[in-house]
PQR file of N, CA, C, O and H, with PARSE charges and radii, in Angstrom:
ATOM      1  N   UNK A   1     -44.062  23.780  55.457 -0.4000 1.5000
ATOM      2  CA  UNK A   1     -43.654  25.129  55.806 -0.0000 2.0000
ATOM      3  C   UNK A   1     -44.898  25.913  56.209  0.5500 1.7000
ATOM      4  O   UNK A   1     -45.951  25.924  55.571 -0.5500 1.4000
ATOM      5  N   UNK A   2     -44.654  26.563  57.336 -0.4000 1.5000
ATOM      6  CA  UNK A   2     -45.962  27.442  57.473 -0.0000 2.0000
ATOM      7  C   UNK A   2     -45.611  29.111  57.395  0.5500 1.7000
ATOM      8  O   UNK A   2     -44.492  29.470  57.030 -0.5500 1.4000
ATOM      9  H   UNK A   2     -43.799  26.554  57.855  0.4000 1.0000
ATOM     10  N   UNK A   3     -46.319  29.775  57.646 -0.4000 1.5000
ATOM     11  CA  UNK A   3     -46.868  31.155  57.237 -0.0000 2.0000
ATOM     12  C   UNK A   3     -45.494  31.948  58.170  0.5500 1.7000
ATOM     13  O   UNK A   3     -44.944  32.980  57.784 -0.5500 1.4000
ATOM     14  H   UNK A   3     -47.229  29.483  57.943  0.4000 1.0000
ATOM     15  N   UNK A   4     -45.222  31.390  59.116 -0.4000 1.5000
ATOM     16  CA  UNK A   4     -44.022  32.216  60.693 -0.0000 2.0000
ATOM     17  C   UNK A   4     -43.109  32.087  59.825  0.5500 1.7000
ATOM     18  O   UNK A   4     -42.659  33.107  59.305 -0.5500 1.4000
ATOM     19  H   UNK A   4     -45.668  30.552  59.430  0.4000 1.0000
ATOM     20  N   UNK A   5     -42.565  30.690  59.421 -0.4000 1.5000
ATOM     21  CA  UNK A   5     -41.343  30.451  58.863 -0.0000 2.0000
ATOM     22  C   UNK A   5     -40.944  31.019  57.690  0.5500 1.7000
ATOM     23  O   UNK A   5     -39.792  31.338  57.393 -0.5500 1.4000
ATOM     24  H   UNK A   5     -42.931  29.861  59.844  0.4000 1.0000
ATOM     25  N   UNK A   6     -42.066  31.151  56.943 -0.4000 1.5000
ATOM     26  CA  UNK A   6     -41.762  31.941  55.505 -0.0000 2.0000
ATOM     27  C   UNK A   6     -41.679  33.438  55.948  0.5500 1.7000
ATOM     28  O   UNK A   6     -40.757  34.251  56.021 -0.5500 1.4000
ATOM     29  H   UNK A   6     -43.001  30.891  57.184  0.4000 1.0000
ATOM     30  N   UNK A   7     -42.601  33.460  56.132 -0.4000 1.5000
ATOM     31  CA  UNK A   7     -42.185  35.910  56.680 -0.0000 2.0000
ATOM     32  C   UNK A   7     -40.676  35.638  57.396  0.5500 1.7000
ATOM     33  O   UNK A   7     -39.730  36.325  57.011 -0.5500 1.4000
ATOM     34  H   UNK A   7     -43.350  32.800  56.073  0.4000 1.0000
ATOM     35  N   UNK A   8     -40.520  34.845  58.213 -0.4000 1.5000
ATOM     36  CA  UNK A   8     -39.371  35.252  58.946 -0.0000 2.0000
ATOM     37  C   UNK A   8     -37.913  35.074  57.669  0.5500 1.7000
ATOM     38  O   UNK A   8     -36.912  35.791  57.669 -0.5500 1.4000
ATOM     39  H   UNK A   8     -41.289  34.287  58.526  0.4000 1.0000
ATOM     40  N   UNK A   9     -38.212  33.877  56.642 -0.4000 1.5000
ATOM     41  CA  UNK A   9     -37.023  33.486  56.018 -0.0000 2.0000
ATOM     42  C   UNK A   9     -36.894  34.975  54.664  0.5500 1.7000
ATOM     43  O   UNK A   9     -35.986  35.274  53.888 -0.5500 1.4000
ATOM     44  H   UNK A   9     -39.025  33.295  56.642  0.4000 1.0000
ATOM     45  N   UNK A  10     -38.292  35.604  54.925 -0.4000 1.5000
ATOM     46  CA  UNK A  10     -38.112  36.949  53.697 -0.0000 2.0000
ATOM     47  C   UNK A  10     -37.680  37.937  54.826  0.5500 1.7000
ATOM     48  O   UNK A  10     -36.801  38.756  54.558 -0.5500 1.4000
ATOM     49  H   UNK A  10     -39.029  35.362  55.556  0.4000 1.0000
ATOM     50  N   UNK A  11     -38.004  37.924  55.547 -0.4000 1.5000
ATOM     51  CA  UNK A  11     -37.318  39.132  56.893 -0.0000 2.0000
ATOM     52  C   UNK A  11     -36.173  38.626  56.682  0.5500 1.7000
ATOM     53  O   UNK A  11     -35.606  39.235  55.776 -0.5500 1.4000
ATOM     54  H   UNK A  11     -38.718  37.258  55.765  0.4000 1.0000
ATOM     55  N   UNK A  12     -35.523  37.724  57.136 -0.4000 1.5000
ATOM     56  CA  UNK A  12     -34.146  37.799  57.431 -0.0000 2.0000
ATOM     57  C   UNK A  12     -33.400  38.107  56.192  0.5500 1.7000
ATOM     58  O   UNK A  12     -32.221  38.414  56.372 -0.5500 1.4000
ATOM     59  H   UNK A  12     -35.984  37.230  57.872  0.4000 1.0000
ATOM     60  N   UNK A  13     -33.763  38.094  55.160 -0.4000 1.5000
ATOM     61  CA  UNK A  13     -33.460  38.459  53.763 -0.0000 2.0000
ATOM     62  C   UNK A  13     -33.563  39.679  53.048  0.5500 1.7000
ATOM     63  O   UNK A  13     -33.409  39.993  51.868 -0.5500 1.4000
ATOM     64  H   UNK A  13     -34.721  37.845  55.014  0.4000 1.0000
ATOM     65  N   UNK A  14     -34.041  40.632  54.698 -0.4000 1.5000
ATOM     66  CA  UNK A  14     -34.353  41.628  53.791 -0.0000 2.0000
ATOM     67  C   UNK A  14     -34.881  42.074  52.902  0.5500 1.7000
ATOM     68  O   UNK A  14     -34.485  43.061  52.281 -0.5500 1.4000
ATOM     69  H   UNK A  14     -34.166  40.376  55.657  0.4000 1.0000
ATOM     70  N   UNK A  15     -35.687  41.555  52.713 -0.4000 1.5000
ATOM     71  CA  UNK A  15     -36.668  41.698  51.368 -0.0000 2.0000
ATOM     72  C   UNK A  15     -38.233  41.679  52.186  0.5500 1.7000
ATOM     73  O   UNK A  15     -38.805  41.203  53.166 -0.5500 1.4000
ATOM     74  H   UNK A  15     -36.008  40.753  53.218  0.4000 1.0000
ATOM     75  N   UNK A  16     -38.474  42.709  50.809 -0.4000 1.5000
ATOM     76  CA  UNK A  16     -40.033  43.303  50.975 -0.0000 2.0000
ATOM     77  C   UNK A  16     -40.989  42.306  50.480  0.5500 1.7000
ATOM     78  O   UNK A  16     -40.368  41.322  50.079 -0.5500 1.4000
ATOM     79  H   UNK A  16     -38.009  43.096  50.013  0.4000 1.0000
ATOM     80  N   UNK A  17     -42.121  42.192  50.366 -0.4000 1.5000
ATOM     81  CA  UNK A  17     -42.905  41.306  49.820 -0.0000 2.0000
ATOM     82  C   UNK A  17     -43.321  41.435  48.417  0.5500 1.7000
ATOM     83  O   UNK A  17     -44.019  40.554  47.915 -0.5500 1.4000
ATOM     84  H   UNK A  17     -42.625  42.991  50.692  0.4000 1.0000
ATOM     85  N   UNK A  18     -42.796  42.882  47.473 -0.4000 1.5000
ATOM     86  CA  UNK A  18     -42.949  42.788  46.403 -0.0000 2.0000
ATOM     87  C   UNK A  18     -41.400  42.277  46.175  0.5500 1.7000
ATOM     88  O   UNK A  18     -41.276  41.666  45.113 -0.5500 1.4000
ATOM     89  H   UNK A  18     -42.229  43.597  47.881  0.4000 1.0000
ATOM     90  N   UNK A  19     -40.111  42.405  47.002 -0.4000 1.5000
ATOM     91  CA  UNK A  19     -39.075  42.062  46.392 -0.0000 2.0000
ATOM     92  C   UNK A  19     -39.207  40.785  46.217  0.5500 1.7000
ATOM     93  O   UNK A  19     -38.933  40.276  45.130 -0.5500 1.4000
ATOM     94  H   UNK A  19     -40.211  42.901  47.864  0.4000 1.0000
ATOM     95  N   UNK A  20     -39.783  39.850  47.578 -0.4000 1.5000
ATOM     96  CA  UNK A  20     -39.821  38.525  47.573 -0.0000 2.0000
ATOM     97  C   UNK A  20     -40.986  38.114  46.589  0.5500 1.7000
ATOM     98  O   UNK A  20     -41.002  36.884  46.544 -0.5500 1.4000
ATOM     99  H   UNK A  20     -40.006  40.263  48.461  0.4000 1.0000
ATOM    100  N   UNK A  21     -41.771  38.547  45.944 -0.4000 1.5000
ATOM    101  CA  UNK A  21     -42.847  38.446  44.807 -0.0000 2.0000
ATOM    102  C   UNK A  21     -42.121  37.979  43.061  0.5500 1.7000
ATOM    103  O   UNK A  21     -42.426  37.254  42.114 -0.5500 1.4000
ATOM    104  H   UNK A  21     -41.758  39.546  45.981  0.4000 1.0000
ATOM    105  N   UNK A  22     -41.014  38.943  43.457 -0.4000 1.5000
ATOM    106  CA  UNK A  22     -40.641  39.045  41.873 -0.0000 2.0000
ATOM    107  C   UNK A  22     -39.792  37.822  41.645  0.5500 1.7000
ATOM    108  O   UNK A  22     -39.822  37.049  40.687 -0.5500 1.4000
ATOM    109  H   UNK A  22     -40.766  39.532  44.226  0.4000 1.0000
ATOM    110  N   UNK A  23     -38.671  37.795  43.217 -0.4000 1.5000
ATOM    111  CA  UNK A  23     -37.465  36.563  42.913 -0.0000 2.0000
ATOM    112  C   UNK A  23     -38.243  34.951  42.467  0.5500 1.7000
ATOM    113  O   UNK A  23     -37.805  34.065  41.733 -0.5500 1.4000
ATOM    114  H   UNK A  23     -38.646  38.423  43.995  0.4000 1.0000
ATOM    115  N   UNK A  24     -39.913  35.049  43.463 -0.4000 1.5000
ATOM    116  CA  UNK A  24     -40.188  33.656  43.748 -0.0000 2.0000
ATOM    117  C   UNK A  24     -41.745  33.623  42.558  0.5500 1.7000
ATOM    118  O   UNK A  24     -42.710  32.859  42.565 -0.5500 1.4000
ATOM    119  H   UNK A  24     -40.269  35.769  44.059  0.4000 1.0000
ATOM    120  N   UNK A  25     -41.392  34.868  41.589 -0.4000 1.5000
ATOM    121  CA  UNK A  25     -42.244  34.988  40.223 -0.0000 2.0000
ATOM    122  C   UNK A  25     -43.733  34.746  41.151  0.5500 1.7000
ATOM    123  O   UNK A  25     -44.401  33.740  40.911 -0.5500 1.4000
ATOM    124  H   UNK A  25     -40.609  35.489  41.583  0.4000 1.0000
ATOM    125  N   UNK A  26     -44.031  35.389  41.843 -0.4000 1.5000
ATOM    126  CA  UNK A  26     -45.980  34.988  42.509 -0.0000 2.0000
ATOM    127  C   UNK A  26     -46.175  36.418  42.531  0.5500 1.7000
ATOM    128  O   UNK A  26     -45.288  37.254  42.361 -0.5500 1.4000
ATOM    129  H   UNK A  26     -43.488  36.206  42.039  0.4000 1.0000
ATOM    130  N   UNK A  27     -47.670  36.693  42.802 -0.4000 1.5000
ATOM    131  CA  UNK A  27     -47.845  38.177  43.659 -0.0000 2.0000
ATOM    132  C   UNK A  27     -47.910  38.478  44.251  0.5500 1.7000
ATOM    133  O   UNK A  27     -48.562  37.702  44.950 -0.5500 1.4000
ATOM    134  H   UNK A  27     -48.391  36.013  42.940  0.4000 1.0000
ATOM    135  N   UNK A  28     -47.559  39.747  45.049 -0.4000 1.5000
ATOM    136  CA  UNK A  28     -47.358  40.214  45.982 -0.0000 2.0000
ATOM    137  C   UNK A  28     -48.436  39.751  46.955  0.5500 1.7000
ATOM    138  O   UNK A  28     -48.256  39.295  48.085 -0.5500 1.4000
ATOM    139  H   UNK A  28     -47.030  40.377  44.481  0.4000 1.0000
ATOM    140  N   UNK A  29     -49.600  39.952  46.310 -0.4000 1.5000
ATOM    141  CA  UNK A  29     -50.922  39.474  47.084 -0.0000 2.0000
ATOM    142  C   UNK A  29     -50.804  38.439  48.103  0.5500 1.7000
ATOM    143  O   UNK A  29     -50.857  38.347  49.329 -0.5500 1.4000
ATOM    144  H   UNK A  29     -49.745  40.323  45.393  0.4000 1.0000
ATOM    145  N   UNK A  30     -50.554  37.422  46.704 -0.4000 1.5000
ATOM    146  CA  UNK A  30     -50.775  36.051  47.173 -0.0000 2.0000
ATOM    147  C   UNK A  30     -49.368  35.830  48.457  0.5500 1.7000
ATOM    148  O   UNK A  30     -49.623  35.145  49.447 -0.5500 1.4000
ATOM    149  H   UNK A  30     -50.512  37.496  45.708  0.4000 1.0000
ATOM    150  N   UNK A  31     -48.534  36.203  48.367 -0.4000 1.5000
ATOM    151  CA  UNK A  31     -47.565  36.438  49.476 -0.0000 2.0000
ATOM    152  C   UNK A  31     -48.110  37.145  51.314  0.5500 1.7000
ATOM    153  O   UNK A  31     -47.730  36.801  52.433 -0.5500 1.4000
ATOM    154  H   UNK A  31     -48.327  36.760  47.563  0.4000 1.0000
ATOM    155  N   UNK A  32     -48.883  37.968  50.972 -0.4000 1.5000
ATOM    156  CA  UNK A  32     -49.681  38.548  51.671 -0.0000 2.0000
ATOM    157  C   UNK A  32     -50.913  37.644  52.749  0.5500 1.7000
ATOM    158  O   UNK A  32     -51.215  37.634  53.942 -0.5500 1.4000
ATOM    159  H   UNK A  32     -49.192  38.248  50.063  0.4000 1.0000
ATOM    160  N   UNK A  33     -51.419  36.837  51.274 -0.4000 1.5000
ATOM    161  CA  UNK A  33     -51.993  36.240  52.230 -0.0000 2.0000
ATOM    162  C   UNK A  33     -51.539  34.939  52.977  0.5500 1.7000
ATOM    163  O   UNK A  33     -51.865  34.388  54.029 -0.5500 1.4000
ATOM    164  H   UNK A  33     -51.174  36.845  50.305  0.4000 1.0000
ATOM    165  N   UNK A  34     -50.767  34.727  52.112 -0.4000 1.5000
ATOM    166  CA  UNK A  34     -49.681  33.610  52.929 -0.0000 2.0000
ATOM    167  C   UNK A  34     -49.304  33.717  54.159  0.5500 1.7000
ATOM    168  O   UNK A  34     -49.468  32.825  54.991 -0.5500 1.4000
ATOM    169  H   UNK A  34     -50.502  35.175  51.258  0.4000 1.0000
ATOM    170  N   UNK A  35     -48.717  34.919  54.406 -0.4000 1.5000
ATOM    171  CA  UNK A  35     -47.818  35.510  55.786 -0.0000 2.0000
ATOM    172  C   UNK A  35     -49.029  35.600  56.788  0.5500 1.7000
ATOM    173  O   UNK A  35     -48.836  35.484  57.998 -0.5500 1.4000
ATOM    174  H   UNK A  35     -48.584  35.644  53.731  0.4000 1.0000
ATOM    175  N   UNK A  36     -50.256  35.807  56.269 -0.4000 1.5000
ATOM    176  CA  UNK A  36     -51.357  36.529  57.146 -0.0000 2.0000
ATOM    177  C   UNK A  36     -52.153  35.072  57.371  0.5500 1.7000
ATOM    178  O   UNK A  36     -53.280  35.140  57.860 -0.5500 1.4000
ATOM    179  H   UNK A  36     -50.413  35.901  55.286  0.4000 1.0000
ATOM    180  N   UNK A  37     -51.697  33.976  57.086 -0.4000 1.5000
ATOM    181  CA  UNK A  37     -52.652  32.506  57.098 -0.0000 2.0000
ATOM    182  C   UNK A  37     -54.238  32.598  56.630  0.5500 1.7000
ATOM    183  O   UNK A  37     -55.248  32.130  57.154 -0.5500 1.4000
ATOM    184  H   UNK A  37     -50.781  33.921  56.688  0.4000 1.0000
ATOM    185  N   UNK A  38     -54.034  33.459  55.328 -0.4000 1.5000
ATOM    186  CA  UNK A  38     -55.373  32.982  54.556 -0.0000 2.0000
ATOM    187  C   UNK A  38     -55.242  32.556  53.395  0.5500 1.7000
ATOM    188  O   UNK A  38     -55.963  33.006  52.504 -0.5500 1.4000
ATOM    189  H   UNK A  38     -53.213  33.839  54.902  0.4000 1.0000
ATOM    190  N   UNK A  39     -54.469  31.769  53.186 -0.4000 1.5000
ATOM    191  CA  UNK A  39     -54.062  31.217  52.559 -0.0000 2.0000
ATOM    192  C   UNK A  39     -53.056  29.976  52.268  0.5500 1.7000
ATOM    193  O   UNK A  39     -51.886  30.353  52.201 -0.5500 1.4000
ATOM    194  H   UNK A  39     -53.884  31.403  53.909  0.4000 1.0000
ATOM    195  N   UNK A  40     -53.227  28.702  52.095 -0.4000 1.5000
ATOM    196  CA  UNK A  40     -51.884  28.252  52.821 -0.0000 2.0000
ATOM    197  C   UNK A  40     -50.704  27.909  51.837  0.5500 1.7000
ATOM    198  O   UNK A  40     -50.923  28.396  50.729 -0.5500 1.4000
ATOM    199  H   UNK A  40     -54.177  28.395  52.149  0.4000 1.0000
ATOM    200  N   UNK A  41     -49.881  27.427  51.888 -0.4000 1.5000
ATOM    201  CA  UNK A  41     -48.523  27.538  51.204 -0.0000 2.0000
ATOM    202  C   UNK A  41     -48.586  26.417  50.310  0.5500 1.7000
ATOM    203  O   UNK A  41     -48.615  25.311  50.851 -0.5500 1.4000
ATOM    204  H   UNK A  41     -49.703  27.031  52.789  0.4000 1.0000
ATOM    205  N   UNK A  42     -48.621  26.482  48.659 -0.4000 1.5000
ATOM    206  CA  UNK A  42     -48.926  25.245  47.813 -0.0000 2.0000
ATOM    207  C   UNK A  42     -47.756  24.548  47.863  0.5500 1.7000
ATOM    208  O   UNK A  42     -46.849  25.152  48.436 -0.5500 1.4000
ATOM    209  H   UNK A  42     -48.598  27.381  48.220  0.4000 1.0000
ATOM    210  N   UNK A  43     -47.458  23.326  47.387 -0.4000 1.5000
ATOM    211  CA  UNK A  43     -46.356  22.625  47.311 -0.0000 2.0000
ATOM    212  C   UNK A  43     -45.204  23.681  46.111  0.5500 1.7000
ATOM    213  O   UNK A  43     -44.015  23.959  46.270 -0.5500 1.4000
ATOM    214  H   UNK A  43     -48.194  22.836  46.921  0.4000 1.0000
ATOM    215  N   UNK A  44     -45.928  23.973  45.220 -0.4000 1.5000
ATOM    216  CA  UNK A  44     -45.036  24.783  44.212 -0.0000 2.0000
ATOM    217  C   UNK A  44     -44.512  25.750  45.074  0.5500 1.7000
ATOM    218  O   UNK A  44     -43.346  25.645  45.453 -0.5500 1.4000
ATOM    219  H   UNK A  44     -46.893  23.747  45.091  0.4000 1.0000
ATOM    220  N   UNK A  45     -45.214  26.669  45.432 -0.4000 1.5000
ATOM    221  CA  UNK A  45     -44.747  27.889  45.810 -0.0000 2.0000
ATOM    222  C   UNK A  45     -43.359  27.123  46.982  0.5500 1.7000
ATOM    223  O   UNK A  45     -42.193  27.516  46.933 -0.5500 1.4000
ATOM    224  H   UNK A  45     -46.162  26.755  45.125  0.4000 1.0000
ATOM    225  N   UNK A  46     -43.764  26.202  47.780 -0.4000 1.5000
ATOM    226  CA  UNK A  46     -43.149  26.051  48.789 -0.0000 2.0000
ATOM    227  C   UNK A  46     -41.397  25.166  47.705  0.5500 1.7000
ATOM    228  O   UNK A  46     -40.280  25.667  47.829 -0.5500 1.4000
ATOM    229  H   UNK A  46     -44.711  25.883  47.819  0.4000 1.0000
ATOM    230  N   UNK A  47     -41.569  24.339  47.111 -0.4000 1.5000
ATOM    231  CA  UNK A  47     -40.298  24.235  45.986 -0.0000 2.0000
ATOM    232  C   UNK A  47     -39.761  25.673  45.574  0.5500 1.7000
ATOM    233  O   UNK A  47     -38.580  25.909  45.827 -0.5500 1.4000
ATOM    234  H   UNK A  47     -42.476  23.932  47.010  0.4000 1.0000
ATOM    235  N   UNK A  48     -40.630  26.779  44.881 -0.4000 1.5000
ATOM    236  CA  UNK A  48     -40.139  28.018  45.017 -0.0000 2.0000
ATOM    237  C   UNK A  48     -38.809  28.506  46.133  0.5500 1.7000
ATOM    238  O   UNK A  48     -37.601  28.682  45.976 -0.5500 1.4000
ATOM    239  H   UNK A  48     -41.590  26.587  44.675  0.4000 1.0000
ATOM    240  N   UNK A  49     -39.650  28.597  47.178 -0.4000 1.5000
ATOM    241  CA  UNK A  49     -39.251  28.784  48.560 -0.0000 2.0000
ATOM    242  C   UNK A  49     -37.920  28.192  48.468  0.5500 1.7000
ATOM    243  O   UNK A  49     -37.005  28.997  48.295 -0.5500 1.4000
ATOM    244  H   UNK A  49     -40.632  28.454  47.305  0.4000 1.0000
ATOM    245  N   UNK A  50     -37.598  26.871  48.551 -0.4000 1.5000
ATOM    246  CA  UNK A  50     -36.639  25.785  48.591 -0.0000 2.0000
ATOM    247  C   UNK A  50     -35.696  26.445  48.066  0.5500 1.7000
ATOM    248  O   UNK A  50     -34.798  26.874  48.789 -0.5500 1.4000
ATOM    249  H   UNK A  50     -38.342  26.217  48.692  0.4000 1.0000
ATOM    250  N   UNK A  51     -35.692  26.615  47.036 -0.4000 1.5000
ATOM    251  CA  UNK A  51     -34.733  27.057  45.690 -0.0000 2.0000
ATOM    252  C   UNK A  51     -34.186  28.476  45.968  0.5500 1.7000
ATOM    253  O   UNK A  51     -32.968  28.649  45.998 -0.5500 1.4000
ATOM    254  H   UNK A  51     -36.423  26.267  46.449  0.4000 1.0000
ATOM    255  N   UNK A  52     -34.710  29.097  46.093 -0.4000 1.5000
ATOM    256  CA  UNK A  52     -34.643  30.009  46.153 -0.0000 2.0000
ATOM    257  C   UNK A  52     -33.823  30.760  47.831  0.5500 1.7000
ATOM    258  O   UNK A  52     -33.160  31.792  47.729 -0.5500 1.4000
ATOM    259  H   UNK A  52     -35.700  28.957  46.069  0.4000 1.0000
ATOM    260  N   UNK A  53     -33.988  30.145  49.090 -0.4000 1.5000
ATOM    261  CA  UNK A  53     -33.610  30.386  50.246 -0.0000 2.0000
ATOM    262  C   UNK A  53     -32.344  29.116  50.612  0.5500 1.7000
ATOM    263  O   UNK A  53     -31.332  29.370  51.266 -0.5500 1.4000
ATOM    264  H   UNK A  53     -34.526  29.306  49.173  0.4000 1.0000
ATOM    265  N   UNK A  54     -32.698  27.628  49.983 -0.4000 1.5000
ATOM    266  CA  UNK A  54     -32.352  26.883  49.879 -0.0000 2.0000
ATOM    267  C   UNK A  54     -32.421  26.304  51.129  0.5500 1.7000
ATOM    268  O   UNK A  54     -32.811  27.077  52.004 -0.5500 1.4000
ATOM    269  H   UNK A  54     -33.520  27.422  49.451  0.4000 1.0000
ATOM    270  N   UNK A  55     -32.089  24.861  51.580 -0.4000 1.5000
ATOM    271  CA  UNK A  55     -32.377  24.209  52.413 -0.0000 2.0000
ATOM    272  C   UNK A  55     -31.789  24.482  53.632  0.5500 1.7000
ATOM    273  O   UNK A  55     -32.278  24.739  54.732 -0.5500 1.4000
ATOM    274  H   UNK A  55     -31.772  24.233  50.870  0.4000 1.0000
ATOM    275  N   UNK A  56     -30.467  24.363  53.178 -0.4000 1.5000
ATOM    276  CA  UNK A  56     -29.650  24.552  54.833 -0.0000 2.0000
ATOM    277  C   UNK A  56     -30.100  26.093  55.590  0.5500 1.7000
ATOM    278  O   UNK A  56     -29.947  26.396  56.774 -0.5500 1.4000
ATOM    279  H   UNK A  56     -30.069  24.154  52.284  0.4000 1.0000
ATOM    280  N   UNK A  57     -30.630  26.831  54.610 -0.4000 1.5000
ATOM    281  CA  UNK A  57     -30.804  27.904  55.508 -0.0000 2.0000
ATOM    282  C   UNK A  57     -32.104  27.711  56.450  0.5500 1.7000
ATOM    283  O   UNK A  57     -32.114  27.833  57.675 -0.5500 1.4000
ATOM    284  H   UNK A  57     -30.754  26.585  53.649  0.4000 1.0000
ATOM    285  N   UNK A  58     -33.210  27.380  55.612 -0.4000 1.5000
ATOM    286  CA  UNK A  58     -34.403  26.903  55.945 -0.0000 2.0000
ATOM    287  C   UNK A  58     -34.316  26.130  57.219  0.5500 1.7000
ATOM    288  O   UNK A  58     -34.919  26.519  58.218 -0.5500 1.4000
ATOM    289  H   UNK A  58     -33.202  27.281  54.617  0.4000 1.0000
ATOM    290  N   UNK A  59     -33.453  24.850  57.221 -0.4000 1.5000
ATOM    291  CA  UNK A  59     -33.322  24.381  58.562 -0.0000 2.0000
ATOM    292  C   UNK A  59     -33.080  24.922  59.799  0.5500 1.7000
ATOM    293  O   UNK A  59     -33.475  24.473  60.875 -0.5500 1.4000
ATOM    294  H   UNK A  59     -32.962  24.534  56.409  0.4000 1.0000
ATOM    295  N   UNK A  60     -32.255  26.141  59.562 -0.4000 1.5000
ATOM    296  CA  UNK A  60     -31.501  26.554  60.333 -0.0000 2.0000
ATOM    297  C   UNK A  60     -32.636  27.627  60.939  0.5500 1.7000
ATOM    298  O   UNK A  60     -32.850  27.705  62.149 -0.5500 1.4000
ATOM    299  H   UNK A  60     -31.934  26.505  58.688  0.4000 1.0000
ATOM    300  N   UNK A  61     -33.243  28.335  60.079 -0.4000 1.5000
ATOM    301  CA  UNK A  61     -34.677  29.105  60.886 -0.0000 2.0000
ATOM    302  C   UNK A  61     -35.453  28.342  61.451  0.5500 1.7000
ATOM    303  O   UNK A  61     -35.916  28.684  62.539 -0.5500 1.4000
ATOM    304  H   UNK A  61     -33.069  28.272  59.097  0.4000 1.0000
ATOM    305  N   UNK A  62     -35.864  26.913  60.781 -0.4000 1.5000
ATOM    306  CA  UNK A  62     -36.492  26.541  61.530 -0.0000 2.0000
ATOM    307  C   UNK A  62     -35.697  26.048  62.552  0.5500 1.7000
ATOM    308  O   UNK A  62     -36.002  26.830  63.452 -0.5500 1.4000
ATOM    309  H   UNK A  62     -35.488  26.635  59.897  0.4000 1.0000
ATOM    310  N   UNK A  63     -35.116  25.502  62.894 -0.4000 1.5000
ATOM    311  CA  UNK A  63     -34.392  24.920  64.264 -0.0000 2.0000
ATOM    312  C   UNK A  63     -34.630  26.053  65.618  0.5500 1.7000
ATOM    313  O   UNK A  63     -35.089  25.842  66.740 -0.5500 1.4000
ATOM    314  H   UNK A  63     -34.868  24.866  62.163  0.4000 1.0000
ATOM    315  N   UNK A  64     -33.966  27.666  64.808 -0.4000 1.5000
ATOM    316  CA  UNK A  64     -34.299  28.353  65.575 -0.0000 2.0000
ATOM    317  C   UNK A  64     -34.830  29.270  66.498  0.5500 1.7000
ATOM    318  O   UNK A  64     -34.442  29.968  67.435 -0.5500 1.4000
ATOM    319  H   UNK A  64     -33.593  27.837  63.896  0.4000 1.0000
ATOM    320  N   UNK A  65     -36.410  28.868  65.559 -0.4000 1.5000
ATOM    321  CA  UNK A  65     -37.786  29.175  66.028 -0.0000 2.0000
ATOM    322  C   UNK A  65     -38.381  28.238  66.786  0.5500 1.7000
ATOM    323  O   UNK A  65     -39.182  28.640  67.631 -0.5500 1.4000
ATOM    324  H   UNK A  65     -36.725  28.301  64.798  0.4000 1.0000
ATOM    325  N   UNK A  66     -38.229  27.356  66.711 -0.4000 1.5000
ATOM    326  CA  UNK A  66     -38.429  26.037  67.283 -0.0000 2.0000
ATOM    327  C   UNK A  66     -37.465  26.394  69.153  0.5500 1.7000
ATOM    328  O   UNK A  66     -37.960  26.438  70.279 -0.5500 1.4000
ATOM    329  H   UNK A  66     -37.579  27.029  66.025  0.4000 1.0000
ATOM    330  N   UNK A  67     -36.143  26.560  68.737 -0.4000 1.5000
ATOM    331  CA  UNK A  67     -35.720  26.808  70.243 -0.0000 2.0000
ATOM    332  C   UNK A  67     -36.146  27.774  71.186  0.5500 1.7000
ATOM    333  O   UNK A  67     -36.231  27.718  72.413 -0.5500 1.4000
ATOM    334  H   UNK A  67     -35.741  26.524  67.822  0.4000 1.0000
ATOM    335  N   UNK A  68     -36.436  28.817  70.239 -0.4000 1.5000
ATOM    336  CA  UNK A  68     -37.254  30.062  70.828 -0.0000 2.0000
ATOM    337  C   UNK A  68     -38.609  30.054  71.462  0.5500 1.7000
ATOM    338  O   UNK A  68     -38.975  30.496  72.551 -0.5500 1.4000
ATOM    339  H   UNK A  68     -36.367  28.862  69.242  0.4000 1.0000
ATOM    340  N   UNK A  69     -39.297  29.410  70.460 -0.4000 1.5000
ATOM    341  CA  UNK A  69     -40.825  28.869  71.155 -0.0000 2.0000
ATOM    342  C   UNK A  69     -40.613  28.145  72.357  0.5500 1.7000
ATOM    343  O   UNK A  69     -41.047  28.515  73.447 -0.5500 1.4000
ATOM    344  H   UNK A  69     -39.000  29.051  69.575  0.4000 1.0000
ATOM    345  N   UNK A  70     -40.101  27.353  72.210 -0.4000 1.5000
ATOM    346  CA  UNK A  70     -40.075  26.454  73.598 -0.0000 2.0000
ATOM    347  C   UNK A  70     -39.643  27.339  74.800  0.5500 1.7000
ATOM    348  O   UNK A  70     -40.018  27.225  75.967 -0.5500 1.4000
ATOM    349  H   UNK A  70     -39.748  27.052  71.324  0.4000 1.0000
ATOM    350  N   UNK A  71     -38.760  28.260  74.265 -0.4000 1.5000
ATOM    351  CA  UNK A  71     -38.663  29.241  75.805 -0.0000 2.0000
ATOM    352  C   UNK A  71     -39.111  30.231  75.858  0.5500 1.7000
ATOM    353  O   UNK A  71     -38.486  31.100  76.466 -0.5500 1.4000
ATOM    354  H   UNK A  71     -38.455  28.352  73.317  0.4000 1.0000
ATOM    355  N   UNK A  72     -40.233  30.510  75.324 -0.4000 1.5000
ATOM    356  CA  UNK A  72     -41.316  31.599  75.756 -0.0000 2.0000
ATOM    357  C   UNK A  72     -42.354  30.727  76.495  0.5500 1.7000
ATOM    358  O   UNK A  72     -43.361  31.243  76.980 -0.5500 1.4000
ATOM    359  H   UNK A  72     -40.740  29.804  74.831  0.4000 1.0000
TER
END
């Protein structure tokens, strides 16, 4: 998972980065620097992620960032 896919899967969720801090128990910080790629995404946090957004959705952003890129 990288840094696009995660901001976009807390955007589409509506959620702020302290909201998405509290559900996925990290700090806000460390969320921060995630989104901003100084930091990169640990396997935990990214199981976090999983659980929490769950898979089929996950696919489904990614699929459709993936279609989007290609047509820009």
């Amino acid at each position: 998972m990288d840094s696009k896919l995660f901001k976009t899967l807390r955007q589409l969720n509506q959620l702020t980065q302290l909201q998405a801090a509290d559900r996925l128990k990290v700090s806000r910080a460390l969320l921060a620097l995630v989104e901003t790629d100084k930091t990169p995404i640990s396997r935990a946090l990214e199981r976090k992620v999983n659980e929490e957004f769950g898979l089929e959705q996950i696919e489904h952003v990614k699929k459709t960032m993936d279609l989007l890129n290609r047509n820009l």
